[in-house]
N, C-alpha and C positions, 0 to 999 in steps of 0.2 A: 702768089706765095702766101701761106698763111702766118699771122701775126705770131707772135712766139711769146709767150704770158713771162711772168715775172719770174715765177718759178725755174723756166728753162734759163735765162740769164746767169742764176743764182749758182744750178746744177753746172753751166757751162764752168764759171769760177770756182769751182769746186773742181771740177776735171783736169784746168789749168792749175790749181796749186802742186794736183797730186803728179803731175806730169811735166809742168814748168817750173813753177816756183813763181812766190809773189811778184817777181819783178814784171811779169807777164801779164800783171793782171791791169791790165792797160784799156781804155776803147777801143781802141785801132784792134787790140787781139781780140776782144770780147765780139768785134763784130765780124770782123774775120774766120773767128771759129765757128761764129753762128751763120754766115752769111747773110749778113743783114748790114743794114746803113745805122748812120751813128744817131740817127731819129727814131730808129725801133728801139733803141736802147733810151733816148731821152724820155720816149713816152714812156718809158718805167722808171726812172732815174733821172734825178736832178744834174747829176755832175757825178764825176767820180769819186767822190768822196761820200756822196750820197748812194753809188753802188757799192762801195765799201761796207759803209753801213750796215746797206741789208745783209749785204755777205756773210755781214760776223752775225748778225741776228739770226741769220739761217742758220749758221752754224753752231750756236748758242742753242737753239729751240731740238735741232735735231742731233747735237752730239752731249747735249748734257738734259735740257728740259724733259724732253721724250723717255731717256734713259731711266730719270729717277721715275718719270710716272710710270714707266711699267714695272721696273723695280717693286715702286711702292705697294705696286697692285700684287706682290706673291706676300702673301701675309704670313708665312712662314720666315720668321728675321730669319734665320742659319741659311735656309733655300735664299732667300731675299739674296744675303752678301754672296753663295756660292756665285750663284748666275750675274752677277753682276759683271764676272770674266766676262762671260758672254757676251754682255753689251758692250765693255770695253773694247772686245778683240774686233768687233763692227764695224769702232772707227777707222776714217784713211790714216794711220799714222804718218805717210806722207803728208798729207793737209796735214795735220795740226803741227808735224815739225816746221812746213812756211810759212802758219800763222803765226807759232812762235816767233820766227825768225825775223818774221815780217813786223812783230811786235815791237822790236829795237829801235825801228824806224817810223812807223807811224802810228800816231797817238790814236786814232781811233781803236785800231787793233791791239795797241796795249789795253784799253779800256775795256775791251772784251774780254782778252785772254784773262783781262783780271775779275772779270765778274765770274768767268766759268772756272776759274783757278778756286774763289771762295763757292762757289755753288757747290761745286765737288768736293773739295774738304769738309764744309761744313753737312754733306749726305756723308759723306765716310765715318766721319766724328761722329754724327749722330746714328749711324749704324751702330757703330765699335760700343758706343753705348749704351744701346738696345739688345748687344749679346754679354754684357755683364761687367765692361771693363768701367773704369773709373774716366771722369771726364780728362782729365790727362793721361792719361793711355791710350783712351783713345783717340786724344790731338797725336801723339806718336805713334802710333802704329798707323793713324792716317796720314802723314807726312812721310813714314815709308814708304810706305803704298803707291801714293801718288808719286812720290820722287821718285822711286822705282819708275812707274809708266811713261813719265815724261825722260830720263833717261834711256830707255829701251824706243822711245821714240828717235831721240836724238843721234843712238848710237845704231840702230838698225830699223831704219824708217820702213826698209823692203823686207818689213818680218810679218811672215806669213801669220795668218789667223790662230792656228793649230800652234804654232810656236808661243805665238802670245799667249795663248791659253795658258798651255805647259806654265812657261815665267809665272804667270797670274797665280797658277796652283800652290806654286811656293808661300807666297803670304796665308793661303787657305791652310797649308800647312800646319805651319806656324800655326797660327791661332788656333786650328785643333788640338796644335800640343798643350796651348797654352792654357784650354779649357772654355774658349772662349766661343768656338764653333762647336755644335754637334750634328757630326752628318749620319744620325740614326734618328732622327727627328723628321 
């Protein structure tokens, strides 16, 4: 049987949030899922709290780090914030509502959600600011934003891609009304 790297661990936890929910995210499931003994899993992990870890790290680097770096790469700011839907609609809204969730209960996961909570606002704000608003307009129209998507998580985790887009289009809206996007640019 071949050895199974860290990464696949990582993806398995990630397939269990979107499918289970954090309570699931156990050794006994982890190796269960994977078919493997709870020694494939040590040789990558200390303990489960040390699978934890990386979990949120993985999930840190690939639903928010990733995001801004290719963002940051369309050097068009108005194109920049359009497509940003796009990346947003990528993620499993199921994951991030039971890392939320899962947030209540275990400190590590609060720790994350709150680093990617500030990563993201502080990209939006400084978006919102790079298309002409003042630094307090754009801390509010980024706390819509954002409150918006974690709401639309919480309240439709099973919301299709295309759907989320649509929603997303409405703040894009907006800010063209408001003079702040130009999508002739």
């Amino acid at each position: 049987m071949e050895k199974l790297d860290r990464n696949s661990w990582l993806l398995e936890g990630v397939k269990i949030l979107e499918s289970e929910g954090f309570l699931r995210i156990t050794i006994d499931n982890l190796c269960e899922k994977q078919k493997r003994s709870k020694g494939s899993l040590y040789f990558h992990f200390k303990n489960i709290d040390g699978y934890i870890e990386a979990l949120m790290k993985y999930w840190l680097e690939k639903c928010t780090v990733n995001f801004i770096k290719t963002a940051d790469a369309i050097t068009n700011i108005n194109k920049r914030f359009i497509d940003l839907k796009d990346f947003a609609s990528l993620v499993s809204q199921k994951a991030e509502q039971a890392i939320r969730a899962w947030s209540f209960s275990n400190e590590i996961v609060r720790l994350y959600v709150r680093k990617v909570d500030n990563m993201r606002m502080k990209y939006l704000i400084d978006l919102n600011v790079k298309t002409g608003m003042s630094a307090k307009e754009a801390e509010v129209y980024a706390t819509l934003e954002y409150s918006t998507m974690i709401g639309i998580q919480q309240l439709n985790p099973n919301i299709s891609q295309e759907d989320f887009k649509n929603l997303y289009l409405v703040f894009r809206d907006i800010k063209i009304q408001a003079g702040y996007i130009r999508i002739d640019e």
